[in-house]
Residue, then its C-alpha position, 0 to 999 in steps of 0.5 A: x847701911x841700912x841703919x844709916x840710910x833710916x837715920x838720913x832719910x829722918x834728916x831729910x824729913x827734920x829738913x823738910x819739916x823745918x822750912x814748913x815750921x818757919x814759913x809763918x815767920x814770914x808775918x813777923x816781917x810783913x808790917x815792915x814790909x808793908x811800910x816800906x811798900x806803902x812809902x814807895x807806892x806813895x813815891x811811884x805814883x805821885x811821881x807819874x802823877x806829877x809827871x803826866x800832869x807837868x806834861x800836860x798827858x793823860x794819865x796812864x792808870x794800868x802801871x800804877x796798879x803795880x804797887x796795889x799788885x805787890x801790896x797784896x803779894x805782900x799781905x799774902x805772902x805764905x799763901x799766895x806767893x810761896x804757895x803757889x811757887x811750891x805748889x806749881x813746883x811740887x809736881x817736879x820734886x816729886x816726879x824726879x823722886x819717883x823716877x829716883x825710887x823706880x830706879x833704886x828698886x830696879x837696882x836692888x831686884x838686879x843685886x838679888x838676881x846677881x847673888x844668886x846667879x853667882x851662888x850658882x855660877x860657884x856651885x856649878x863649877x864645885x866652889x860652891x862653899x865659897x858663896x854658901x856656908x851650908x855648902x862649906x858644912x856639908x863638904x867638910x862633913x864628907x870629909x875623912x881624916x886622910x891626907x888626900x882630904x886633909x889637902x882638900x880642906x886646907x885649899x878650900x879654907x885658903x880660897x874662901x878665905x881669900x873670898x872672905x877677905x876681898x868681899x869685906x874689902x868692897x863692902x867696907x870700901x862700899x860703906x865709906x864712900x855710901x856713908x860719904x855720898x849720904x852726907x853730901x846729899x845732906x849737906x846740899x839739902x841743908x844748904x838748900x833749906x837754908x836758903x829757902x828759909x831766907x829767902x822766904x823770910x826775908x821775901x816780903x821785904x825784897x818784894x816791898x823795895x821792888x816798888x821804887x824804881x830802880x828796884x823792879x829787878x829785886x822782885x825778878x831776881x828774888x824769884x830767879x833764885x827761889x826757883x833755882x834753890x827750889x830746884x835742887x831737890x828734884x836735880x840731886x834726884x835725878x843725879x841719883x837715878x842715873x847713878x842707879x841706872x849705871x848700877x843697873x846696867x853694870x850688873x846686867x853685865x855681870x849676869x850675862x856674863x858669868x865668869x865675872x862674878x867668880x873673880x872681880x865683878x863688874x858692878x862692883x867695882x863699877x859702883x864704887x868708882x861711880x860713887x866717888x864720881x858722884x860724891x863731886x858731882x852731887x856738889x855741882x848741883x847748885x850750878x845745874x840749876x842755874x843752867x835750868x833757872x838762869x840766876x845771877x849773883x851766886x858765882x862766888x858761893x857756886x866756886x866754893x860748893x865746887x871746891x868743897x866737892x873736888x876735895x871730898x871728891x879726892x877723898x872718896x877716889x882715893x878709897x875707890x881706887x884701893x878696890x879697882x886696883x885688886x890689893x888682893x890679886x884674882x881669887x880664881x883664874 
């Protein structure tokens, strides 16, 4: 998996750098914008003017300021809009990556601890050719031709085989659902790229309609849903942490308990059925957001993101529940 985990990490980058590349697009849409907006400061402010004069009231200059406000915005939109929303968000990604990373190095140093007590559990109670072949080499080599040996290695290939095939079950069953997790990774981070693009292109003009009354929730509603779409990132992060962490604990369990690791692990059965947990759970974390960011507008979107995740949910449960079923039995009782 290790090859497939370098080719999504760059798929990841190719994401990032994509929004990055399209962000001074956002000029091309600026004189139109610019345009809309000049109309509706004419409109807003001609109308109050109008207004306090036909009421014979002092004229209130504070809230005609607001379209000169969002005429700026608009004029400095990659840099003074989108800049500052990623630059006050950019702390929050990357703290929910770093606690993603601290996690999957714990849970690797865990992996190599519980390889090597269970090479040393097998070898304590003379199977260690199961786990080693060197140790396999050497028992065969102080073998003879008698009976009595010839037994022994005949019940010895039987059991590693039996441990080779079971270990090739969970680690191919492993694979798919690592593969299956990936993807669905990638898919919420181009959807969420996808957005952001759109809504950072398209931003000047919605910023330029907020100007004509009636329209001022378009500017809160634009930014309700950047920050939510923004959010995704740093949620799918932390979702992926806490799978490492019930990784972690699982294998905690199987080291202090020896006898685990020689017949069915609890780690790995444990983390295949977490894996397709978390194949569905990955897909709910557009509606998370909302409930950090409150965003309307999205349900129908949401139902079909919950949908797709239930049906590759049933996929990857499927592959899950052939290896928690144990199709080869216990190797050691």
């Amino acid at each position: 998996m290790i090859i497939l985990e370098i080719g999504f990490t760059n798929l990841h980058q190719l994401l990032k750098g994509l929004y990055i590349d399209m962000l001074p697009l956002c000029d091309n849409l600026t004189g139109i914008a610019k345009g809309i907006a000049g109309l509706g400061a004419l409109l807003y402010i001609s109308y109050r003017v109008w207004q306090s004069l036909a009421r014979g009231e002092e004229l209130d200059i504070f809230p005609m300021l607001r379209p000169f406000a969002i005429g700026l915005c608009i004029m400095f939109f990659p840099t003074l809009v989108i800049g500052t929303i990623n630059g006050v968000m950019s702390p929050v990604v990357k703290g929910c990556h770093q606690i993603l990373e601290n996690q999957v190095f714990d849970m690797n140093k865990f992996q190599q601890l519980k390889d090597e007590t269970e090479a040393k559990a097998l070898s304590e109670i003379g199977f260690g050719f199961m786990a080693s072949d060197e140790e396999f080499d050497r028992e065969i080599q102080n073998m003879t031709l008698n009976p009595v040996d010839i037994a022994v290695f005949a019940g010895m290939n039987k059991l590693r085989e039996q441990f080779t095939i079971r270990g090739i079950i969970i680690k191919c069953l492993r694979e798919v659902l690592e593969f299956i997790f990936e993807v669905a990774a990638l898919i919420i981070d181009t959807i969420r790229t996808f957005f952001l693009i759109v809504l950072t292109l398209l931003g000047p003009i919605s910023f330029a309609f907020s100007v004509y009354d009636g329209f001022q929730h378009t500017l809160t509603h634009w930014l309700c849903r950047y920050l939510s779409v923004y959010l995704w990132l740093p949620i799918a992060d932390l979702f992926g942490a806490i799978l490492s962490r019930i990784q972690i604990i699982t294998l905690q369990y199987d080291i202090d308990n020896n006898a685990n690791l020689i017949s069915q692990g609890l780690s790995d059965l444990t983390y295949l059925l977490f894996l397709a947990i978390g194949i569905v759970g990955y897909f709910s974390v557009p509606t998370v957001s909302t409930w950090v960011i409150n965003c309307s507008g999205m349900g129908g979107f949401l139902r079909n993101i919950n949908h797709t995740g239930s049906g590759a949910g049933k996929t990857a449960g499927a592959a899950a529940g052939m290896a928690t079923g144990n199709p080869i039995g216990t190797i050691i009782h």
